[in-house]
C-alpha atoms as an extended CHARMM CRD file, in Angstrom:
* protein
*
       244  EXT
         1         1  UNK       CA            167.9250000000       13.3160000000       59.2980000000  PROA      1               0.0000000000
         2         2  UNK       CA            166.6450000000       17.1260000000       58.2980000000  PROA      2               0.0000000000
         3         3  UNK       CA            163.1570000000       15.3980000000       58.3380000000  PROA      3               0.0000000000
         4         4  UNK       CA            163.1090000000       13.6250000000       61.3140000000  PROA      4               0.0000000000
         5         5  UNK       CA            164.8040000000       16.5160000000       63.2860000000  PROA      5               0.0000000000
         6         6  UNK       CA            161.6100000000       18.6410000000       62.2540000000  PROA      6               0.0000000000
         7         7  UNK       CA            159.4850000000       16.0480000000       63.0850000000  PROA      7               0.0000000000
         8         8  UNK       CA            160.6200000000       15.3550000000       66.5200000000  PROA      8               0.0000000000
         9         9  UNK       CA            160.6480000000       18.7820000000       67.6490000000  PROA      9               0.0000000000
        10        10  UNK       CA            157.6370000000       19.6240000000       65.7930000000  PROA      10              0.0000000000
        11        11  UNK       CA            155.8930000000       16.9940000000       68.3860000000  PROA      11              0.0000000000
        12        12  UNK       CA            157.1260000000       19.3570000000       71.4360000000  PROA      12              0.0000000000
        13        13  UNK       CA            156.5800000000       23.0720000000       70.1190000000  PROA      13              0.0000000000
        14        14  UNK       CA            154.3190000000       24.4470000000       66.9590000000  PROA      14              0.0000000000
        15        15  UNK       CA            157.5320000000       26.6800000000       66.7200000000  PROA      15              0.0000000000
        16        16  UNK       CA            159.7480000000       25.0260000000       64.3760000000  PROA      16              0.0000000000
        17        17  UNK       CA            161.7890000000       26.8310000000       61.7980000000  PROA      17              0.0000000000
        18        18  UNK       CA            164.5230000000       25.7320000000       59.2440000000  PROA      18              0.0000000000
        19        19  UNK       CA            167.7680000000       28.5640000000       58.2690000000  PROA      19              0.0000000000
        20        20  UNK       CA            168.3440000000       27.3670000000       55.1090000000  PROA      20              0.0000000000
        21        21  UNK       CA            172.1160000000       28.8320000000       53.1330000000  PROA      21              0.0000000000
        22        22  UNK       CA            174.5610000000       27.6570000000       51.2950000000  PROA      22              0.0000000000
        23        23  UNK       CA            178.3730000000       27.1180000000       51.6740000000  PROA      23              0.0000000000
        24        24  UNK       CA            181.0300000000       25.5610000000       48.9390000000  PROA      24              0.0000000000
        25        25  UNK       CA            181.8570000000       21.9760000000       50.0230000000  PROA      25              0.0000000000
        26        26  UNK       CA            186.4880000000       22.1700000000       50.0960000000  PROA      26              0.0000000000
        27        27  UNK       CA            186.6800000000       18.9750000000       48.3860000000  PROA      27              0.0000000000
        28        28  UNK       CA            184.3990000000       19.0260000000       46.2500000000  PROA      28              0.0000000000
        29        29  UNK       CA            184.4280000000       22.5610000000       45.3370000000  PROA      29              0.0000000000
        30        30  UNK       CA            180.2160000000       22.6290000000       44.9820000000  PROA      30              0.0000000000
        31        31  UNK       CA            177.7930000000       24.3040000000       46.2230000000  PROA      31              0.0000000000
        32        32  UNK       CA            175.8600000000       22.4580000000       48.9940000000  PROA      32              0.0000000000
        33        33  UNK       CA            172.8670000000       23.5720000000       50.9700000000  PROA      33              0.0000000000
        34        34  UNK       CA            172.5840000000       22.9660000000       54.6120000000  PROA      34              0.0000000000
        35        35  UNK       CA            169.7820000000       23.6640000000       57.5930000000  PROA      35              0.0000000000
        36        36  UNK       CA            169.6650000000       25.1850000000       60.7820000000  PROA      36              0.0000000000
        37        37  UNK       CA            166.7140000000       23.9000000000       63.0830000000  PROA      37              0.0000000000
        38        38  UNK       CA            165.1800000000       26.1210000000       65.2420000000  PROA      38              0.0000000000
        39        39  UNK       CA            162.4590000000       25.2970000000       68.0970000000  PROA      39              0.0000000000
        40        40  UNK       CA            161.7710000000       27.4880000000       70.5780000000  PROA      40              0.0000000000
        41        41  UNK       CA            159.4570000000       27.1040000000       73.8950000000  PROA      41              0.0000000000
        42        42  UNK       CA            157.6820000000       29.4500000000       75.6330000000  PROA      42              0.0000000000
        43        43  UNK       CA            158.4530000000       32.6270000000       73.6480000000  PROA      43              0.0000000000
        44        44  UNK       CA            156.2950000000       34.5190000000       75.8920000000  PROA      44              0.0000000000
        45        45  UNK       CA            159.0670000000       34.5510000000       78.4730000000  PROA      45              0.0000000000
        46        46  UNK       CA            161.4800000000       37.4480000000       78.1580000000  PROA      46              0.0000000000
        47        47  UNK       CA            164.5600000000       35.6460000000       79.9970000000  PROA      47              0.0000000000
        48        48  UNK       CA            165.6790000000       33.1440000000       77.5420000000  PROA      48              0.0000000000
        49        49  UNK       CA            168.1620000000       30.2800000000       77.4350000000  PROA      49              0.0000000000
        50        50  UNK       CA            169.6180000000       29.0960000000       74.0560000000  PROA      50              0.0000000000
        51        51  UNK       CA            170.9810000000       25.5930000000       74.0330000000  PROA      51              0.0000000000
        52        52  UNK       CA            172.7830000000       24.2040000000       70.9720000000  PROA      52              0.0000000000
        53        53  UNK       CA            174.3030000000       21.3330000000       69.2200000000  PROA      53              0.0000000000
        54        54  UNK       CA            175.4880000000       20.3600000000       65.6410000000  PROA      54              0.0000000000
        55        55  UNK       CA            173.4970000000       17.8700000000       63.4240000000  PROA      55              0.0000000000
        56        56  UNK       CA            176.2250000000       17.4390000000       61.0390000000  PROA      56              0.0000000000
        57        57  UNK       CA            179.1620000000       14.9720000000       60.7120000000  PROA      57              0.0000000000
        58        58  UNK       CA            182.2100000000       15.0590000000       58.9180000000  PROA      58              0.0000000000
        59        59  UNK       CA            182.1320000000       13.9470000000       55.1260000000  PROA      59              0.0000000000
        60        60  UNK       CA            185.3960000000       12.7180000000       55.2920000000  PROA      60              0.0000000000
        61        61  UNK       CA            187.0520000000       10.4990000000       58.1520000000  PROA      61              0.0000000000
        62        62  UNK       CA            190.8660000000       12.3140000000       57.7450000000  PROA      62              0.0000000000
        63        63  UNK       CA            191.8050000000       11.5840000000       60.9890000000  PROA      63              0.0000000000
        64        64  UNK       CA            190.9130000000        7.3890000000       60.6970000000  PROA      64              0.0000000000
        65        65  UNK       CA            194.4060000000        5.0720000000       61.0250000000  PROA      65              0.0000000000
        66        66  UNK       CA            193.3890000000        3.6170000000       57.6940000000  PROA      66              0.0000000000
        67        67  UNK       CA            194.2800000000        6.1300000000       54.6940000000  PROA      67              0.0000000000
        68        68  UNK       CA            192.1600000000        3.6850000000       52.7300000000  PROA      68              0.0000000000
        69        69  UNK       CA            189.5120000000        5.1070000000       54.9120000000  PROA      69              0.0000000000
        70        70  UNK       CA            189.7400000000        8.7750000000       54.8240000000  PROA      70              0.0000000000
        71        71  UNK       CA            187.4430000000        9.8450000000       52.2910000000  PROA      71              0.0000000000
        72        72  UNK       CA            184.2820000000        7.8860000000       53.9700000000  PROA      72              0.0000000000
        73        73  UNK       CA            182.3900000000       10.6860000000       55.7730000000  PROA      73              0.0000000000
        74        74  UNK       CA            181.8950000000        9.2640000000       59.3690000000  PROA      74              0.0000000000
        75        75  UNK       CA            178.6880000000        8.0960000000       61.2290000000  PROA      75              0.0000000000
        76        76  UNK       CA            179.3940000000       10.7620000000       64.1930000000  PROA      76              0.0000000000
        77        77  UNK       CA            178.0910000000        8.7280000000       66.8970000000  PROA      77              0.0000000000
        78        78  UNK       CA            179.9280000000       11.1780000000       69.3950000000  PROA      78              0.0000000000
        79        79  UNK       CA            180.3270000000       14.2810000000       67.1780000000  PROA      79              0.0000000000
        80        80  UNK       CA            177.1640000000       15.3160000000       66.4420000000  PROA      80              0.0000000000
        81        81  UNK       CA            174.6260000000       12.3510000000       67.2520000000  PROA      81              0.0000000000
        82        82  UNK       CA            175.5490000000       13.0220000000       71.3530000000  PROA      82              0.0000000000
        83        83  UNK       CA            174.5880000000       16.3820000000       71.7820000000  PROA      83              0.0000000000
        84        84  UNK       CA            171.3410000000       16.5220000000       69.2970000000  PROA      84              0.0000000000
        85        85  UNK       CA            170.4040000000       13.2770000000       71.1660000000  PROA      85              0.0000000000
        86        86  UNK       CA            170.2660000000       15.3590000000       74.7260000000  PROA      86              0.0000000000
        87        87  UNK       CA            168.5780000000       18.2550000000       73.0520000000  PROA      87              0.0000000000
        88        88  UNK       CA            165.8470000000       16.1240000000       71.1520000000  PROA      88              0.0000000000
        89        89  UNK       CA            165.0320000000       14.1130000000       74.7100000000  PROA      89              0.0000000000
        90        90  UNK       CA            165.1070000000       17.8980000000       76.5460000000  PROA      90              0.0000000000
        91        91  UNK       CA            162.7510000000       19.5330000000       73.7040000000  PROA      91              0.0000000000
        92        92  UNK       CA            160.1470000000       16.7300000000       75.0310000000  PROA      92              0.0000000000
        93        93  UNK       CA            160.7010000000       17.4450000000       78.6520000000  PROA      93              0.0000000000
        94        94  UNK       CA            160.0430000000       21.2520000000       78.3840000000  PROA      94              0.0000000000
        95        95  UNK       CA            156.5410000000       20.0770000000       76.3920000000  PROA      95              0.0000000000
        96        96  UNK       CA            155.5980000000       18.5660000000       79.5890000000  PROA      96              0.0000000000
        97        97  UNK       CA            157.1100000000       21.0220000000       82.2200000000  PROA      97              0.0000000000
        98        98  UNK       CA            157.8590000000       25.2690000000       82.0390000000  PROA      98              0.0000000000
        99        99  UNK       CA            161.6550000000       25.8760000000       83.1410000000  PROA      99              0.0000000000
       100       100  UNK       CA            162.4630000000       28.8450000000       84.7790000000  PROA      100             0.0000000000
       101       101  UNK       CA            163.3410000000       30.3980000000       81.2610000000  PROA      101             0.0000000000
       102       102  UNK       CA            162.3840000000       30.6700000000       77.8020000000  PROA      102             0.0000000000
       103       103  UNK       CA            164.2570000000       28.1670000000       76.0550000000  PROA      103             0.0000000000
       104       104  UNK       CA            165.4410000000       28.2620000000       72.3670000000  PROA      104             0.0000000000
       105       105  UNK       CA            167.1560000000       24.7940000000       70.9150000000  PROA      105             0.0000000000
       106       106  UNK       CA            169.2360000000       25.2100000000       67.7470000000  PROA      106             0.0000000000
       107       107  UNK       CA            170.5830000000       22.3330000000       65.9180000000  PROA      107             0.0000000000
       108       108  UNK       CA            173.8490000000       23.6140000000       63.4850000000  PROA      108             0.0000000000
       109       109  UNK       CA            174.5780000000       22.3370000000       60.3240000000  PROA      109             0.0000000000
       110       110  UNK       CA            177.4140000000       22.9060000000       58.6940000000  PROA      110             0.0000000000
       111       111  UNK       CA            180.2950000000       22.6870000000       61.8100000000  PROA      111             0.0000000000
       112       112  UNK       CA            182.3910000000       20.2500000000       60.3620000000  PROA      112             0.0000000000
       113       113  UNK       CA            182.3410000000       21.0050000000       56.9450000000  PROA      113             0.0000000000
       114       114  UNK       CA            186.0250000000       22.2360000000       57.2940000000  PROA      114             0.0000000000
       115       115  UNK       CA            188.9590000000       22.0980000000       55.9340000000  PROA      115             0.0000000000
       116       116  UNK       CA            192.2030000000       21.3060000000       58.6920000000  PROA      116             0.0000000000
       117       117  UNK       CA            194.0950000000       25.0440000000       59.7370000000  PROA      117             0.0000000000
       118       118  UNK       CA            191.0060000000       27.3420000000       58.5050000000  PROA      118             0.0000000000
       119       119  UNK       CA            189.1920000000       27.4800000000       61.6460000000  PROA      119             0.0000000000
       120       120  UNK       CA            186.3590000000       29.5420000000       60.0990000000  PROA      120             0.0000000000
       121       121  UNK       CA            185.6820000000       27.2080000000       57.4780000000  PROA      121             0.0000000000
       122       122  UNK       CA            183.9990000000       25.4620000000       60.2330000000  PROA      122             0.0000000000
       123       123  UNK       CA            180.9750000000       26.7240000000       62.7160000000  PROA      123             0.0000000000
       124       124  UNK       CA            179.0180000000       27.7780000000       59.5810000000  PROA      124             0.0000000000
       125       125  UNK       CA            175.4300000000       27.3210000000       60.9980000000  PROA      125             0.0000000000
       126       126  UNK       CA            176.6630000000       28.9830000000       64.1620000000  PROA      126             0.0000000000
       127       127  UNK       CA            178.2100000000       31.9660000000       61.6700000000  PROA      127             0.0000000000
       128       128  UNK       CA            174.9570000000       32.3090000000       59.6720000000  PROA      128             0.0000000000
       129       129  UNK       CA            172.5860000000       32.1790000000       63.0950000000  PROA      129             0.0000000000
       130       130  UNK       CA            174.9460000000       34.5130000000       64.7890000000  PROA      130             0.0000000000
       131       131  UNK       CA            174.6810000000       37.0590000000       61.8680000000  PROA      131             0.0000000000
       132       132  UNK       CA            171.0730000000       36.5880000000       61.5870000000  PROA      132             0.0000000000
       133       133  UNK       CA            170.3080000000       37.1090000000       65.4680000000  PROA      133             0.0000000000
       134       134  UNK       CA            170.9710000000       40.4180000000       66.3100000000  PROA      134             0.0000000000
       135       135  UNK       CA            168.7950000000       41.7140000000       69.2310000000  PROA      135             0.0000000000
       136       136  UNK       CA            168.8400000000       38.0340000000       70.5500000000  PROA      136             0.0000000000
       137       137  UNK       CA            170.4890000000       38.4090000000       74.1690000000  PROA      137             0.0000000000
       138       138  UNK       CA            170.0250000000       35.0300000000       75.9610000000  PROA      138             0.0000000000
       139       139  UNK       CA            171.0100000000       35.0650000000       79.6820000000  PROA      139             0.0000000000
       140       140  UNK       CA            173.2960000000       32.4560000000       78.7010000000  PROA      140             0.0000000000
       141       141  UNK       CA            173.6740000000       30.0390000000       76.1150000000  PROA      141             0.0000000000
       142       142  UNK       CA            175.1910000000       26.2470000000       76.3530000000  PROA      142             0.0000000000
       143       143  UNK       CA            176.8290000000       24.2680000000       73.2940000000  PROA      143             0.0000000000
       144       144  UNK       CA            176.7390000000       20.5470000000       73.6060000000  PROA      144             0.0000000000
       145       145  UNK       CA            179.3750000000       18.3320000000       71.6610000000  PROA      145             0.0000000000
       146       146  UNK       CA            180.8510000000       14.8500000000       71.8070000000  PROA      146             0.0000000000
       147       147  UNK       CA            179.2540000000       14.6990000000       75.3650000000  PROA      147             0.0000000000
       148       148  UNK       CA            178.7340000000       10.3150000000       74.9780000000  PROA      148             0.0000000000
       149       149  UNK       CA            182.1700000000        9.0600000000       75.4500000000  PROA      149             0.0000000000
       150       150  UNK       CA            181.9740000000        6.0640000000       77.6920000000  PROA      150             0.0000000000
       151       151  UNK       CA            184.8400000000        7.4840000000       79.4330000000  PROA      151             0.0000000000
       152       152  UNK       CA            183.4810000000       11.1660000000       79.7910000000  PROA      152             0.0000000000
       153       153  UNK       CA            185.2890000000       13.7190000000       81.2160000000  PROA      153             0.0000000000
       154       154  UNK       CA            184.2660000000       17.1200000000       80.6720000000  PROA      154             0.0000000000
       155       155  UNK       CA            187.2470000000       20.1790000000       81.0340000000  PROA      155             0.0000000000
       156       156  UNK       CA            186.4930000000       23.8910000000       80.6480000000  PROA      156             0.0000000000
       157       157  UNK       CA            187.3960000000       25.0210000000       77.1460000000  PROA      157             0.0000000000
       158       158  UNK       CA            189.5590000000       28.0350000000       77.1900000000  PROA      158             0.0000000000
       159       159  UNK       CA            187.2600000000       30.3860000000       74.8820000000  PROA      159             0.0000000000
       160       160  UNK       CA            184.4310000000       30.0140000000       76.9500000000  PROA      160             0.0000000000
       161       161  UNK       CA            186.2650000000       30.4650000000       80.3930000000  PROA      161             0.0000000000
       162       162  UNK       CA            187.7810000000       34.1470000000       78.9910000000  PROA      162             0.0000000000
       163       163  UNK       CA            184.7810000000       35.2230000000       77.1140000000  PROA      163             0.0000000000
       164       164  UNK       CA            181.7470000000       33.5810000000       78.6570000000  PROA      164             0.0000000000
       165       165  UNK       CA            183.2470000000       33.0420000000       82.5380000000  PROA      165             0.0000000000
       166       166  UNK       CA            179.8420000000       33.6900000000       84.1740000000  PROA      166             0.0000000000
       167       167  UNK       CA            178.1790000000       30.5650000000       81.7840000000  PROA      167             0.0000000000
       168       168  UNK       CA            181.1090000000       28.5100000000       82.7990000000  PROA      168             0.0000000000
       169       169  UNK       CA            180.6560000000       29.0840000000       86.5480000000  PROA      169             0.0000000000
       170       170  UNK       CA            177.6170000000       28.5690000000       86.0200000000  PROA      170             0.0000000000
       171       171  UNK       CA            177.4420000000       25.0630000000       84.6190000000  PROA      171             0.0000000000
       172       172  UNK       CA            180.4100000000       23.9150000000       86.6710000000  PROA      172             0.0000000000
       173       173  UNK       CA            178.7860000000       25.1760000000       90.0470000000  PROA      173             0.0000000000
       174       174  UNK       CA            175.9090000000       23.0540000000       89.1390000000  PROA      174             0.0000000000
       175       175  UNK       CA            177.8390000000       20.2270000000       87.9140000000  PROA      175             0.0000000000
       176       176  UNK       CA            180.0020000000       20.2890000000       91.6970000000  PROA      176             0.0000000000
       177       177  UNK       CA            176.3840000000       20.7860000000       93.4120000000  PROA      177             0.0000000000
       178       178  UNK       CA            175.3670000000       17.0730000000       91.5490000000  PROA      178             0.0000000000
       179       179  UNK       CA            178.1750000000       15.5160000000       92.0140000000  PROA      179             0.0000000000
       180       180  UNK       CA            179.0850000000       14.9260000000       88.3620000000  PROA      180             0.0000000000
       181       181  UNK       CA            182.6520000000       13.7530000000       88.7730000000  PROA      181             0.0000000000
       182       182  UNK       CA            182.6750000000       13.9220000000       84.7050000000  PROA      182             0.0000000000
       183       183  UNK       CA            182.9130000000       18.1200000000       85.0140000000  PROA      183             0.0000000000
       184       184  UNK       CA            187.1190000000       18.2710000000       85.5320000000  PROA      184             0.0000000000
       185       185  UNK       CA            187.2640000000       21.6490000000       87.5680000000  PROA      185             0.0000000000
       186       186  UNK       CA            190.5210000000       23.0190000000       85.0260000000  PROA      186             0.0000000000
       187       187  UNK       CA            190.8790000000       23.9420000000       81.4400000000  PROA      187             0.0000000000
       188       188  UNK       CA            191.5360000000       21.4530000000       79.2690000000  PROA      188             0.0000000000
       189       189  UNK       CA            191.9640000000       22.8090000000       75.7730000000  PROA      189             0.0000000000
       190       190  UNK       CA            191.4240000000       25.3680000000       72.8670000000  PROA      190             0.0000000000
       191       191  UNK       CA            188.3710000000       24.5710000000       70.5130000000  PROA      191             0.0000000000
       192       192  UNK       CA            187.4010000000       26.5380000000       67.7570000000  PROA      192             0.0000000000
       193       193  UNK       CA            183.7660000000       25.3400000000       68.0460000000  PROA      193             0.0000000000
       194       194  UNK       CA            180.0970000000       26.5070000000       67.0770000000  PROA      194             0.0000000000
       195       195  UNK       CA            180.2520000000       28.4940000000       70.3220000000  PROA      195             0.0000000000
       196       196  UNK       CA            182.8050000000       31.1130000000       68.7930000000  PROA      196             0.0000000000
       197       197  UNK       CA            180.7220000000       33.1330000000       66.2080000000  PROA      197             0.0000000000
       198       198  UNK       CA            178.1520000000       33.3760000000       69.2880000000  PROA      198             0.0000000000
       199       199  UNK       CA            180.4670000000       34.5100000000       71.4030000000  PROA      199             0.0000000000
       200       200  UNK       CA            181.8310000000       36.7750000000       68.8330000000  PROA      200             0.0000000000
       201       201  UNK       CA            178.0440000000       38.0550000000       69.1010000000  PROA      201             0.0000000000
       202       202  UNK       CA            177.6770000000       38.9910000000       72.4670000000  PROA      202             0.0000000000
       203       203  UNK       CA            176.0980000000       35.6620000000       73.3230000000  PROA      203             0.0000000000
       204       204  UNK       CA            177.4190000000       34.3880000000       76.2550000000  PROA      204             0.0000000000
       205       205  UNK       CA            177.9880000000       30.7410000000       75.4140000000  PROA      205             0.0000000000
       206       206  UNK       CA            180.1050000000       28.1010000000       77.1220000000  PROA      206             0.0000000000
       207       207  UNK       CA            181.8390000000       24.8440000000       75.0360000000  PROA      207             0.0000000000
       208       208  UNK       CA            180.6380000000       21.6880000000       76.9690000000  PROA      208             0.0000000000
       209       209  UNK       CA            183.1080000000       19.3100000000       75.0190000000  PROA      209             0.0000000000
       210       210  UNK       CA            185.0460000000       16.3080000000       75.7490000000  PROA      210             0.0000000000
       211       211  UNK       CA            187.6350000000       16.9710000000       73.7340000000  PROA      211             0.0000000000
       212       212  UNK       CA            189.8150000000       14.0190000000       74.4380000000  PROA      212             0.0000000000
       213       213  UNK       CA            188.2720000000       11.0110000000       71.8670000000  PROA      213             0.0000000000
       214       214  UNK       CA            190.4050000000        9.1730000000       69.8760000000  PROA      214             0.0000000000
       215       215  UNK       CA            187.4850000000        8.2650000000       67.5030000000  PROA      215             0.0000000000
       216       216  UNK       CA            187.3920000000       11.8280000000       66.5270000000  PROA      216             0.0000000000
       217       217  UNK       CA            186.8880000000       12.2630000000       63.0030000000  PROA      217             0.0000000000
       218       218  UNK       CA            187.9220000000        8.9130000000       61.7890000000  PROA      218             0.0000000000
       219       219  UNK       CA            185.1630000000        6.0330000000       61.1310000000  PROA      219             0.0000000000
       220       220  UNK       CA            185.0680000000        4.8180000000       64.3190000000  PROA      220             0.0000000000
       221       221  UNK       CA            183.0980000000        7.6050000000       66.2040000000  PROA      221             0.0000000000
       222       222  UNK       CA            179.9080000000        4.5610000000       66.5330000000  PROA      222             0.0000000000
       223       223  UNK       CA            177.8210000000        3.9580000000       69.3350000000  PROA      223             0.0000000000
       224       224  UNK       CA            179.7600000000        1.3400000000       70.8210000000  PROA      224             0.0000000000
       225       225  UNK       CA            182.1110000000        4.1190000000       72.0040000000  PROA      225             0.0000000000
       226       226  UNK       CA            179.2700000000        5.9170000000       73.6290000000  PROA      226             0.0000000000
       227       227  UNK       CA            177.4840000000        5.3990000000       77.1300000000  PROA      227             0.0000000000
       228       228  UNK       CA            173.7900000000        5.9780000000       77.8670000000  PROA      228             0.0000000000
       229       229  UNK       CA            174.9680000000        6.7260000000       81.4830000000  PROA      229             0.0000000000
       230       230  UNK       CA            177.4820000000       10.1920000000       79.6820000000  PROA      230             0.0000000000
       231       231  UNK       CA            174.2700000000       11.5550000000       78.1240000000  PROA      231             0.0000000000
       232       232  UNK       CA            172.1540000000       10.7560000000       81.2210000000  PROA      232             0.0000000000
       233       233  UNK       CA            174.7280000000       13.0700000000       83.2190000000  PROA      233             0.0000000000
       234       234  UNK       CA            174.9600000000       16.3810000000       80.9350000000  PROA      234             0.0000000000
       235       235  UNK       CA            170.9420000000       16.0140000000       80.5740000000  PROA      235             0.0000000000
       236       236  UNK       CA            170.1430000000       15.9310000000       84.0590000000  PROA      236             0.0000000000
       237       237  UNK       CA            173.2230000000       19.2200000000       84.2590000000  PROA      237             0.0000000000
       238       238  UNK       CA            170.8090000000       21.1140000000       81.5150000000  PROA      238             0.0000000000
       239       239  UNK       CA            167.2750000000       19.8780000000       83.3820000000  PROA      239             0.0000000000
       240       240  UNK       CA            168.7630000000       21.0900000000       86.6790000000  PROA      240             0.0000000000
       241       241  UNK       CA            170.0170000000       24.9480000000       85.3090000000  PROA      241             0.0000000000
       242       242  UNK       CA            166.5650000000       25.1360000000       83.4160000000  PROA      242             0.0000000000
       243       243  UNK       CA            164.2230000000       23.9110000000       86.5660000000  PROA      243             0.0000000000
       244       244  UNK       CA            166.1300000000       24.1880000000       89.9810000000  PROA      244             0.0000000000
C-alpha cells in the first residue's frame, strides 16, 4: 500500500516525500515502523491548503460481534480506504488544473494503532507531522475519515467547531451552497481524531467524519458498506473550496 501510495501521487507532483518513525505496537509490545506521505502542489503559492487522511487500518477488529474475530486486523473499507481514495482522485485533478491555493495532501499512518481509553496512543502520524511542521500555517486544513458510508451523513465534530470554527463554517457554507443534504447543520459527537495534534499546532483543521458506522472497527468495514455516490459528494465539497 506504502508503494502504491508513492506511486500514485508521484504521477501528479515530482514532490513526494515519506516521514518515516517508529511507535511500539500495544499488543504486541514491538517496535513497528510506519510512513507519512507527503505530496504537495504548487509550492510556489504562499496561501496553502493542507488536506489529510489516514492510510492505516486497525490491526485488530475489537469492536466485531464475533470475539472469535477480534484479533483479525480489519480491511478498513470506510476507515481509512474512504478518505485516501478522495485524496488520491483530487492529487490527479490539481495535476490537470491550479486551485486557488497551494495545496499539501498528507496521508497518516499510524491513527489507529491505539489502544481503547488512551486517546493519544492514536493520531501518531498526525503527532509526528504536527511536531515536525512548525512554521507551516495553512489557511485552513481539512481531515477526511470514514466519508463512504452508503448512508452518509456528515455532523460537525465538536473539536473542530471550538477550535477550528472558521474551517467548519467554511466547509458547511459550501456544503449548504451545493446542496449536500449529507452535511447535518449540528454537532454530532466528540472524536479524538488525526485533526487534534494539528489543532493542538495552530493548524486550523476541521474533522469531516461520519461518525455513526456500525462496521467501525470490526471486520466488516468492506466495500459493500460504501457508496461511490458518498465519495462523489465530499470530493466535489473539496474541488469546490479549492477552485470556486
Amino acid at each position: 500500500m506504502l508503494d502504491f501510495l508513492k506511486r500514485e501521487l508521484e504521477k501528479c507532483t515530482d514532490r513526494v516525500k515519506t516521514q518515516t518513525f517508529t511507535a511500539l505496537n500495544p499488543v504486541t509490545q514491538r517496535s513497528v515502523q510506519l510512513n507519512n506521505v507527503l505530496a504537495t502542489f504548487y509550492p510556489e503559492l504562499q496561501s496553502r491548503v493542507l488536506l489529510c487522511a489516514h492510510w492505516d487500518t486497525r490491526p485488530w477488529a475489537d469492536k466485531d460481534p464475533d470475539s472469535t474475530k477480534r484479533n483479525n486486523p480489519i480491511l478498513g473499507a470506510n476507515d481509512g480506504a474512504s478518505g485516501t481514495a478522495i485524496l488520491l482522485h483530487l492529487a490527479e485533478i490539481l495535476a490537470k488544473h491550479k486551485p486557488k491555493y497551494g495545496v499539501d495532501l498528507v496521508f497518516f499512518d499510524g491513527e489507529d494503532l491505539g489502544q481503547e481509553s488512551k486517546p493519544e496512543s492514536y493520531a501518531l502520524g498526525s503527532q509526528f507531522f504536527a511536531k515536525n511542521s512548525s512554521g507551516y500555517h495553512p489557511e485552513f486544513a481539512i481531515l477526511l475519515d470514514m466519508v463512504g458510508d452508503k448512508d452518509l451523513k456528515i455532523y460537525k465534530e465538536e473539536y473542530s467547531k471550538k477550535f477550528a470554527p472558521h474551517t467548519v463554517e467554511l466547509v458547511w457554507n459550501k456544503a449548504r451552497e451545493l446542496k449536500l443534504d449529507c452535511f447535518m447543520d449540528s454537532v454530532g459527537y466528540t472524536v479524538w481524531d488525526d485533526h487534534i495534534p494539528l489543532l493542538q499546532a495552530g493548524i486550523p483543521c476541521a474533522d469531516i467524519i461520519d461518525f455513526n458506522y456500525p462496521y467501525w472497527h470490526t471486520t466488516a468495514d468492506t466495500p459493500d458498506k460504501c457508496s461511490a455516490e458518498s465519495l462523489e459528494k465530499v470530493g466535489r465539497l473539496l474541488v469546490a473550496l479549492l477552485y470556486d
